[in-house]
C-alpha positions as CSV (number, residue, x, y, z in Angstrom):
1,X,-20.3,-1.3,14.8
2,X,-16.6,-2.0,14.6
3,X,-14.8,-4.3,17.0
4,X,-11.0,-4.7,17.2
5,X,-8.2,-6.5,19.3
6,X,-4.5,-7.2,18.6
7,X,-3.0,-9.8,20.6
8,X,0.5,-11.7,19.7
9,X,0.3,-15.3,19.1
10,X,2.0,-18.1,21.6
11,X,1.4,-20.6,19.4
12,X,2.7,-21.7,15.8
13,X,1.8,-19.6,13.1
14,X,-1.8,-19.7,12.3
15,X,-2.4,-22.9,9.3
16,X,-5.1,-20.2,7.4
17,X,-5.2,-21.4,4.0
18,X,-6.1,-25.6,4.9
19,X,-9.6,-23.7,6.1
20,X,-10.5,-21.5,3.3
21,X,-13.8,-21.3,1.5
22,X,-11.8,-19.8,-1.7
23,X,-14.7,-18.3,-3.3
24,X,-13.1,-16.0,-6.0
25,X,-10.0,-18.4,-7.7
26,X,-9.7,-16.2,-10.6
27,X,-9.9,-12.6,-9.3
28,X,-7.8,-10.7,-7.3
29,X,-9.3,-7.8,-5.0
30,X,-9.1,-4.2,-6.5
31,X,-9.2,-2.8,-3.1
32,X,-10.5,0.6,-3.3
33,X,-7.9,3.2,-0.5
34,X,-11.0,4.1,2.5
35,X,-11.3,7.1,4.3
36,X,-10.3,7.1,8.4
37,X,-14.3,6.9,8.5
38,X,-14.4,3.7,6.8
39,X,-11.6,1.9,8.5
40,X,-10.5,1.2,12.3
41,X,-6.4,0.9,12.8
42,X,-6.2,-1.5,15.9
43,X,-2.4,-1.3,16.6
44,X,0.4,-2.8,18.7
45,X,3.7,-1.2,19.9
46,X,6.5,-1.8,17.3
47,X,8.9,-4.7,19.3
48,X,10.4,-7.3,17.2
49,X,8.9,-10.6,17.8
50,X,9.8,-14.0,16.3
51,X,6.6,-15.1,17.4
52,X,3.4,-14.1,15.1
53,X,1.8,-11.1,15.6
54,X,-1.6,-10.8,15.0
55,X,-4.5,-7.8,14.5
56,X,-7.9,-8.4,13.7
57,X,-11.4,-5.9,13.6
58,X,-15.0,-6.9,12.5
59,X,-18.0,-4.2,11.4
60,X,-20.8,-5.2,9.5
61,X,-20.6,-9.1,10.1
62,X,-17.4,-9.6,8.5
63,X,-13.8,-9.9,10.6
64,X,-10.9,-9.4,8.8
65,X,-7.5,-10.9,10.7
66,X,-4.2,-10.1,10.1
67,X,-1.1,-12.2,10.9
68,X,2.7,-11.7,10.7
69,X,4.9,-14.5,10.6
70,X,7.7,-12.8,12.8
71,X,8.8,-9.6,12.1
72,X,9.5,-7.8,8.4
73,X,13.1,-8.3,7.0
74,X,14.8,-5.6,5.2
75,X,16.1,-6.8,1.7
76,X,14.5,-10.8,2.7
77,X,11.3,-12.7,2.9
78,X,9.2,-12.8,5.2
79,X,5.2,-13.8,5.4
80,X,2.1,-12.6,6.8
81,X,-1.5,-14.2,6.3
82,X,-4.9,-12.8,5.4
83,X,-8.5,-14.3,6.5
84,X,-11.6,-12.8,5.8
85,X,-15.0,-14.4,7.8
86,X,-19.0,-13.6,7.1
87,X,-20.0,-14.0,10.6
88,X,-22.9,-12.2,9.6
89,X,-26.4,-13.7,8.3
90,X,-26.6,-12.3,5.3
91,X,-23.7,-12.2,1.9
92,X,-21.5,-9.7,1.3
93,X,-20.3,-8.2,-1.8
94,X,-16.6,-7.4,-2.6
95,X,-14.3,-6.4,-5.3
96,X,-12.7,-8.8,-6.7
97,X,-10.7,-9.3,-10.5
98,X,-7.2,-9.9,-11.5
99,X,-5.3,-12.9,-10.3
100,X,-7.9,-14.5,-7.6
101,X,-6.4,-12.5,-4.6
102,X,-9.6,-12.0,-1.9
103,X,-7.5,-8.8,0.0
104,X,-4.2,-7.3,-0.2
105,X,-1.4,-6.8,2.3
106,X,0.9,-3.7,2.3
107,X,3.9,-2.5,4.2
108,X,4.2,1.3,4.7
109,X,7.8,2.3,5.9
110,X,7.9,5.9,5.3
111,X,8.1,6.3,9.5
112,X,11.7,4.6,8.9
113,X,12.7,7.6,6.3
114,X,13.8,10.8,7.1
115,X,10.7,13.2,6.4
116,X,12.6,15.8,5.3
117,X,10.8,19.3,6.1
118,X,7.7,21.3,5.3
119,X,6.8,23.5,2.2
120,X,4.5,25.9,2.1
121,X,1.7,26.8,-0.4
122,X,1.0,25.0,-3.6
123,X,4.6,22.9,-3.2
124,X,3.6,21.6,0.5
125,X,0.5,20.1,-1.2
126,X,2.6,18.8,-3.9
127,X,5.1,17.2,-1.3
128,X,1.9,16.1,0.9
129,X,0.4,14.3,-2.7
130,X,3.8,12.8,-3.5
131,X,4.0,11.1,-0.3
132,X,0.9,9.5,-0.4
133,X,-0.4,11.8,2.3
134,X,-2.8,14.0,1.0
135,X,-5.1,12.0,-1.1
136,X,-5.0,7.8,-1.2
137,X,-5.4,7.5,-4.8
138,X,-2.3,8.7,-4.8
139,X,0.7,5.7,-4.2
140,X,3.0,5.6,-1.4
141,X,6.6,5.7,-3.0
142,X,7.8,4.3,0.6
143,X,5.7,1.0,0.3
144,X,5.1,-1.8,-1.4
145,X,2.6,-5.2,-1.3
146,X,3.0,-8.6,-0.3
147,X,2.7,-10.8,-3.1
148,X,0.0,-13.9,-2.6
149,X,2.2,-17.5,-1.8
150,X,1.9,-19.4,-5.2
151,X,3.2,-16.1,-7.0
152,X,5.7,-15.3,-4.7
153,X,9.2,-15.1,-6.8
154,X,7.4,-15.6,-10.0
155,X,7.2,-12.7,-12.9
156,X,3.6,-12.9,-12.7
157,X,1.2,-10.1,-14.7
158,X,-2.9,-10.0,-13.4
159,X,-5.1,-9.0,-15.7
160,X,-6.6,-5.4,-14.9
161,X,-9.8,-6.6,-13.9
162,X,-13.0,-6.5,-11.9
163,X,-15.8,-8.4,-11.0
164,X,-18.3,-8.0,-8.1
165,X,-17.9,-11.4,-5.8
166,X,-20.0,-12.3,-3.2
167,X,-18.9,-13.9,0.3
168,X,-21.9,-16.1,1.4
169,X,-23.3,-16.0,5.4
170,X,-20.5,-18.3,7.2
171,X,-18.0,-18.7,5.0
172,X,-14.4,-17.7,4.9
173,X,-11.5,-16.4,2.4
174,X,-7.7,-16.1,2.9
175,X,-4.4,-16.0,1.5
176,X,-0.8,-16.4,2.8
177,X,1.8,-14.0,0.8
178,X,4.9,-13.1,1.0
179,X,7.0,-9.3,1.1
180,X,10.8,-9.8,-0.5
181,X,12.0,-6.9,1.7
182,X,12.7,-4.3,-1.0
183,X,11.2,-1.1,-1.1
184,X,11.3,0.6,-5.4
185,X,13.9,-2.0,-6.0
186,X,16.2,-1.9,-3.2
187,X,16.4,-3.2,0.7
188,X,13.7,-1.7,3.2
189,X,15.6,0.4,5.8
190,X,15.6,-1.2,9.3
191,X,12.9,0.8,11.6
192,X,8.9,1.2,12.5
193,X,6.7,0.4,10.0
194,X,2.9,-0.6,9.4
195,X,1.7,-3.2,7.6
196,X,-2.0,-3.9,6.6
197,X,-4.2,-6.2,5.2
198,X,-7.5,-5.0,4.0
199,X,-10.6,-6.7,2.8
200,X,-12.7,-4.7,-0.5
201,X,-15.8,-4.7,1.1
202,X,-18.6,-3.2,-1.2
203,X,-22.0,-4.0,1.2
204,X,-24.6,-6.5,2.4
205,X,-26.7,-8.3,0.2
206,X,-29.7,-6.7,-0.1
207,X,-28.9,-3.3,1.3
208,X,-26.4,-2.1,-1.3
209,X,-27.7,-2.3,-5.1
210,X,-26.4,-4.7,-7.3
211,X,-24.4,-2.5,-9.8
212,X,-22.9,-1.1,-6.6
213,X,-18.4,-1.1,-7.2
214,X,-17.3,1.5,-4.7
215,X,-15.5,-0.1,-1.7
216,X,-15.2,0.9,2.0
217,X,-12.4,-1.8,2.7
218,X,-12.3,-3.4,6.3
219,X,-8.4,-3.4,7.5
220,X,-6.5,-4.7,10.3
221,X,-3.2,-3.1,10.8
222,X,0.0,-4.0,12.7
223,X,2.8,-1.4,13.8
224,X,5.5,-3.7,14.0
225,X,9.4,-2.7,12.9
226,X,11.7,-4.2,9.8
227,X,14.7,-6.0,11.3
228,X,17.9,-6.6,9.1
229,X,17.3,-9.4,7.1
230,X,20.9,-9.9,6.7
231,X,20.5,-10.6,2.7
232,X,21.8,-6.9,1.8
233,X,18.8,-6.6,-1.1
234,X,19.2,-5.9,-4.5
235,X,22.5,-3.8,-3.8
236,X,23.2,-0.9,-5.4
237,X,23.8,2.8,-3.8
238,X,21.7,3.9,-1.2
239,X,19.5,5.8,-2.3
240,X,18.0,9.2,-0.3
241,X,14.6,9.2,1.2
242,X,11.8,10.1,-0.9
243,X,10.7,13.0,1.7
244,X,14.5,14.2,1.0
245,X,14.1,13.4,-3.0
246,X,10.9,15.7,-2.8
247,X,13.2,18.6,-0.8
248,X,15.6,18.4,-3.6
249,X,13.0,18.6,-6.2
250,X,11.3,21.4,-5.4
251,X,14.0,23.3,-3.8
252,X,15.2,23.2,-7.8
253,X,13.8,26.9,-9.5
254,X,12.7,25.2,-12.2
255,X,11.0,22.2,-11.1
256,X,9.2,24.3,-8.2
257,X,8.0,26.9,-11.0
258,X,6.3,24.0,-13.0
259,X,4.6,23.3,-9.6
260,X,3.8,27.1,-9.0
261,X,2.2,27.4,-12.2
262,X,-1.2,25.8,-12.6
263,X,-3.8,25.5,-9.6
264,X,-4.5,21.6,-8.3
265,X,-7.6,21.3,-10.4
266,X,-4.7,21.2,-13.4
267,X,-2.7,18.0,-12.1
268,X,-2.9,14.8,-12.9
269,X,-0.9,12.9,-10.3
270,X,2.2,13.2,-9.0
271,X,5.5,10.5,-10.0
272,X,8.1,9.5,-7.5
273,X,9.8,6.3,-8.4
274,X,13.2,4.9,-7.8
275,X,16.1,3.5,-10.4
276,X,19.4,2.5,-9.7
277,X,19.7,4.9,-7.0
278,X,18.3,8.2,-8.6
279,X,14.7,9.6,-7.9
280,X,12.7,11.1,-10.4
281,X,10.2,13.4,-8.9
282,X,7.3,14.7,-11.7
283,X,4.6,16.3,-12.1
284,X,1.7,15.6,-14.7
285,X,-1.0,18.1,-15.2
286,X,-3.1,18.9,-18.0
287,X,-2.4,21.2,-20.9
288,X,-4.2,23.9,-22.4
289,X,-8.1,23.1,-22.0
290,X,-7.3,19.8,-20.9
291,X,-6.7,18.2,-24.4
292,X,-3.1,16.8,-23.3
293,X,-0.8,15.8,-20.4
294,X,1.8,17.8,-19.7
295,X,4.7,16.4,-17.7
296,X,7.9,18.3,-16.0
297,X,10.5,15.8,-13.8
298,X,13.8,16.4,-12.2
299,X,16.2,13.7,-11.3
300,X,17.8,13.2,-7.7
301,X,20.6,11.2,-6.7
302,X,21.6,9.5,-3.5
303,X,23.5,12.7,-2.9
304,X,20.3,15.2,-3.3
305,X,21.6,16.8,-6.5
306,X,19.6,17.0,-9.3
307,X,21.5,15.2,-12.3
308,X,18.3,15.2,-15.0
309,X,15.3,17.2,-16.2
310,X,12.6,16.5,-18.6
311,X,9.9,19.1,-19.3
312,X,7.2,18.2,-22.1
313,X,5.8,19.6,-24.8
């Protein structure tokens, strides 16, 4: 059973990390992306608040809560904490690896984009993948995570990792961490966004077997909205939305033919990232009985022309 409340916070923001039982100080969670099935969304209308806002839901024994430290800033820091309790009677295993993190936070700001407009067919699926929309192994190019506090503003690599953790009966984990404000390299646009923080939940002791890895994370979400941060980001142009990026992509012939070509089965992922203003949209998919990848890309700029192809082999 899964409980849930979201309430804002009339007090300082919450001191999470003096109480920690930090179980895992070596491994950061590889949090596996749950279906709706898996996760409950408790959610709060987007108003700015200086005042922390805070979500939290429970199922199976373990209550995950989320706090933001005031609002989101576009192109500045701002912080949010992350506290994971076994109120249950029995330990729970997680996912854990990397740089010690016990969870991750993320910020999702595609509402704050313009969309852009439906495709049909094979290149509405492509769009829909692109997005993140369609499939959640598949990243968001509109979000990006909150880094843990002691590697906030440091070059920091984590080892790609994973080792199964267990969280004993009564004991706690959490983590304070910190968002610069930039979405692919540049300053957040101001407007709604989500942000989450999810715990890799793998099972109860006892009940799941112990070479189980698949996760069925436990998130608590806030809808909350990205105020100007009045830092102005990494500068640069403005770049178009990705949902406009995509539009421009596959409204190219040739780009949209590489799409066309080969059934779903065939791709690989798709690639939408951002540099110094220009999107490259792509497509990888395998070759000819699956021996090779196969890549075709088009380059957008901030005015939706395409300035760039690449098609390979």
């Amino acid at each position: 059973m899964t409980s849930r409340r979201v309430r804002m916070a009339r007090r300082s923001p919450l001191a999470i990390g003096a109480a920690a039982v930090l179980l895992a100080a070596g491994c950061a969670a590889q949090t596996a992306s749950p279906s709706a099935s898996d996760v409950s969304f408790p959610s709060i209308a987007p108003t700015p608040s200086a005042e922390p806002v805070v979500a939290d839901v429970t199922r199976d024994g373990v209550r995950v809560t989320l706090t933001l430290e005031g609002p989101p800033r576009s192109g500045a820091p701002s912080w949010a904490d992350l506290r994971i309790e076994n109120q249950g009677q029995a330990a729970v295993r997680w996912a854990g690896g990397g740089c010690g993190d016990p969870g991750g936070i993320g910020i999702d700001v595609r509402a704050a984009f313009d969309p852009g407009h439906d495709w049909p067919g094979r290149l509405g699926r492509f769009k829909a993948l692109a997005m993140g929309l369609a499939n959640p192994r598949f990243e968001n190019p509109a979000s990006a995570g909150y880094v843990e506090a002691s590697k906030f503003g440091h070059d920091v690599a984590c080892p790609a990792s994973l080792r199964i953790e267990q969280l004993p009966a009564g004991a706690a984990l959490s983590m304070r961490a910190g968002w610069d404000g930039l979405i692919q390299g540049v300053a957040a646009p101001v407007g709604p966004a989500t942000v989450s923080g999810a715990f890799p939940f793998i099972g109860i002791q006892g009940q799941v077997a112990n070479d189980a890895f698949d996760t069925k994370a436990i998130m608590a979400t806030i809808e909350t909205t990205v105020i100007d941060g009045g830092g102005g980001g990494a500068g640069g142009p403005a770049p178009l939305s990705p949902g406009l990026a995509i539009d421009a992509a596959l409204a190219d012939p040739q780009f949209a033919a590489w799409v066309e070509a080969a059934a779903e089965n065939t791709w690989i992922n798709p690639s939408v990232e951002l540099a110094n203003g220009v999107w490259d949209v792509g497509l990888f998919r395998l070759g000819d009985g699956a021996q090779r990848d196969m890549l075709g890309s088009v380059k957008v700029n901030p005015a939706g022309a395409i300035v760039g192809r690449r098609f390979e082999p």
